[in-house]
C-alpha positions as CSV (number, residue, x, y, z in Angstrom):
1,X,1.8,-0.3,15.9
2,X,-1.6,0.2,14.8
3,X,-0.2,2.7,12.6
4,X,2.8,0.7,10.6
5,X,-0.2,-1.8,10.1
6,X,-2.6,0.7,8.3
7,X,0.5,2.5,6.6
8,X,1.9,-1.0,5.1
9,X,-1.5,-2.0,4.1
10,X,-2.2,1.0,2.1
11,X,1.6,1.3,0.4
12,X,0.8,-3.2,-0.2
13,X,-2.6,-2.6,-2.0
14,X,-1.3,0.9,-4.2
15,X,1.7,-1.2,-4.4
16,X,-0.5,-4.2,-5.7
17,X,-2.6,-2.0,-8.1
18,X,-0.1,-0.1,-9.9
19,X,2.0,-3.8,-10.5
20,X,-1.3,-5.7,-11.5
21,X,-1.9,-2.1,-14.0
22,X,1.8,-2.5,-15.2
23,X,1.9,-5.9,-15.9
24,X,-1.1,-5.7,-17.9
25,X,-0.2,-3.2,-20.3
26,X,3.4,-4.3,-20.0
27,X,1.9,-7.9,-21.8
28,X,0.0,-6.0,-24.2
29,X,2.1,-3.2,-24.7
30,X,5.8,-4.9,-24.8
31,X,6.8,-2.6,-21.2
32,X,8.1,-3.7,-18.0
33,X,6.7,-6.7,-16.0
34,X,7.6,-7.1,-11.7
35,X,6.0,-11.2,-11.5
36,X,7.4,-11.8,-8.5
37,X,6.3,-8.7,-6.8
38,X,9.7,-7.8,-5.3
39,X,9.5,-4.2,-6.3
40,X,12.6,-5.2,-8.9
41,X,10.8,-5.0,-12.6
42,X,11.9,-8.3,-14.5
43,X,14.0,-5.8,-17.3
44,X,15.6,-7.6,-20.5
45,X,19.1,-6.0,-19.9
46,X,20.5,-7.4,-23.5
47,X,22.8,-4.4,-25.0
48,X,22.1,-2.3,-21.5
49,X,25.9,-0.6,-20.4
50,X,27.6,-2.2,-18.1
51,X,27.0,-0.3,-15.1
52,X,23.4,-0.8,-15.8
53,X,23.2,-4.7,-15.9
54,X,25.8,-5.4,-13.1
55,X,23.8,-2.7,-11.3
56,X,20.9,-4.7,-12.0
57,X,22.5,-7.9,-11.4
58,X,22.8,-6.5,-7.9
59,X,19.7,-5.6,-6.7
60,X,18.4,-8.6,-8.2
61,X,20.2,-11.1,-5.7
62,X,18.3,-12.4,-2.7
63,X,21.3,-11.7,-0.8
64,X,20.8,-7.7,-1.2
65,X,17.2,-8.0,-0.1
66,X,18.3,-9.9,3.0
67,X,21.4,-7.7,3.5
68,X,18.9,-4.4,3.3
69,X,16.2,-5.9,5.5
70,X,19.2,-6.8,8.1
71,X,20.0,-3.0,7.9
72,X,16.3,-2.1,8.6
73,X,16.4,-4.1,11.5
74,X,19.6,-3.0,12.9
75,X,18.3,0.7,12.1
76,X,15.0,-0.1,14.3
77,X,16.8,-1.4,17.2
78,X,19.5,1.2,17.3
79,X,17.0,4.2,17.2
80,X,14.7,2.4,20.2
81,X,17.9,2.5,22.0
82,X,17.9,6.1,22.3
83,X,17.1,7.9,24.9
84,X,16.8,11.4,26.4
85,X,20.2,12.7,28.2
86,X,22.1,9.7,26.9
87,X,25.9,9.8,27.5
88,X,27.7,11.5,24.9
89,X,30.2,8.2,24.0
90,X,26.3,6.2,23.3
91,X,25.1,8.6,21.1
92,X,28.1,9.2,19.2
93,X,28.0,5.3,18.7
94,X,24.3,5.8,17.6
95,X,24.6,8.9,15.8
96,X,27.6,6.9,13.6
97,X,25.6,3.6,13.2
98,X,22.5,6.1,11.5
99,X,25.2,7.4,9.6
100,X,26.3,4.1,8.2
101,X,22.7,3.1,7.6
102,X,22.0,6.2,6.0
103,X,25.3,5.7,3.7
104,X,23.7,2.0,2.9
105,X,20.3,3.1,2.2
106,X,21.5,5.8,-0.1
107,X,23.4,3.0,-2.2
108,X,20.6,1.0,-2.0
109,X,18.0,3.6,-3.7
110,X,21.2,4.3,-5.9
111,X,21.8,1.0,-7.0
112,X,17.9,0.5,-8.0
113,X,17.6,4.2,-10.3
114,X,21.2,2.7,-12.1
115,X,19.9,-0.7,-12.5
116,X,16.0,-0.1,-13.4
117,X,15.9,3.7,-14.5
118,X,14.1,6.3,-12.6
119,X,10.9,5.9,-15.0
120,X,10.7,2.0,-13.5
121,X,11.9,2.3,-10.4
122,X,9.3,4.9,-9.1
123,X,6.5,3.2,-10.8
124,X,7.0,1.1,-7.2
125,X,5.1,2.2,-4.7
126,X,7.6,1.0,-2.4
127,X,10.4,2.5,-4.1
128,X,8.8,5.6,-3.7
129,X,8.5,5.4,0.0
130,X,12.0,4.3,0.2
131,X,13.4,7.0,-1.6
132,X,11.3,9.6,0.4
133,X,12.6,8.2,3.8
134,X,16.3,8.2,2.0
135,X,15.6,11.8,1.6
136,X,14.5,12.3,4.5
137,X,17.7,10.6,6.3
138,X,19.6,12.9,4.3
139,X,17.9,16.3,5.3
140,X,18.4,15.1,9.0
141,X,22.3,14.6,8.5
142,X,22.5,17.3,6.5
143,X,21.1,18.9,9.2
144,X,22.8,17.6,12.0
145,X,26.4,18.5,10.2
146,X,25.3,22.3,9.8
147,X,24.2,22.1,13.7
148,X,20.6,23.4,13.1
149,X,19.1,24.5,15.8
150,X,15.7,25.5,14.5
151,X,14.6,22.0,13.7
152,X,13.6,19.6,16.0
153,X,15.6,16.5,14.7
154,X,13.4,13.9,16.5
155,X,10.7,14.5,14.4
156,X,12.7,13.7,10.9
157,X,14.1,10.2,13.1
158,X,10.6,9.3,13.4
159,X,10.1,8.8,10.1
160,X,12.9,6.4,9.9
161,X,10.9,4.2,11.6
162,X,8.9,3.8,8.8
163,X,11.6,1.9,6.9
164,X,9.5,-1.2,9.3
165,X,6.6,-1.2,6.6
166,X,9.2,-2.9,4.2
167,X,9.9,-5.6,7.0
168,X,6.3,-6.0,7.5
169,X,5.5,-6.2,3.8
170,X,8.2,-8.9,3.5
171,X,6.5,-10.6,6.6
172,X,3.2,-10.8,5.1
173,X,4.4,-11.9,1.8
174,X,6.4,-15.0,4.1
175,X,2.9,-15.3,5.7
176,X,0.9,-16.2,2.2
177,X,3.4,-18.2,1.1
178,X,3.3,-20.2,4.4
179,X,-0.4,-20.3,3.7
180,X,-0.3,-21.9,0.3
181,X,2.6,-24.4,1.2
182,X,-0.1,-25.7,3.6
């Protein structure tokens, strides 16, 4: 736990730094701007294609943040429900349910290069990070479909779990804003 802690602190404050950086040359220098911190920059998407702004339109919606942090969630409890010699009909269920997850988190990194660019959308920290652990996902499939045997898959699941920083980060965020509506 100690861990997730340290880990989300560092991504929040390079996070922080590299938005507070943006945003001031984006005011001085006509770039992007992310106000609302939501790792989304605020893009003027006037005579973008269309693919781009409904993309954009998108990831933009509170309802996608939700939906993703729903899928983080579900993607936490499903992997601590594996366990060492589990029957073969759990872990199929498991191993289909990371599939899924994996298939949703792909779309979701997806969906963000289409509707920000890659130039903005890595300037997140947090995008970053996602897209690593998206990578990641996809090595360990990848992996599990060619039946490796020389990797150790377990240790590539464990860095699933670190999809949690974005909960915790969203958590913290729900915390200061408690703080100032008191």
């Amino acid at each position: 736990q100690l861990f997730l802690v340290v880990l989300s602190d560092t991504f929040s404050n390079v996070s922080k730094a590299e938005k507070d950086e943006a945003n001031a040359r984006g005011k001085s220098a006509g770039e992007y701007m992310d106000e609302d911190n939501d790792g989304i920059m605020d893009l003027d998407m006037t005579g973008k294609p269309a693919p781009q702004r409904w993309a954009y339109s998108v990831v933009t919606q509170p309802w996608f943040s939700h939906f993703i942090m729903a899928m983080i969630l579900i993607n936490t409890v499903s992997m601590c429900c594996d366990y060492y010699e589990q029957p073969e009909a759990e872990a199929f269920i498991f191993w289909t349910i990371n599939l899924v997850l994996t298939f949703i988190f792909t779309i979701e990194i997806a969906l963000k290069l289409v509707a920000m660019g890659p130039a903005n959308c890595f300037r997140d920290a947090f995008n970053r990070f996602d897209a690593f652990v998206v990578a990641l996902s996809l090595v360990e499939v990848a992996l599990e479909f060619a039946g490796n045997g020389v990797v150790n898959l377990a240790v590539l699941r464990t860095f699933r779990l670190l999809r949690l920083v974005r909960v915790l980060k969203v958590m913290r965020s729900l915390e200061g804003l408690h703080q100032i509506m008191q």
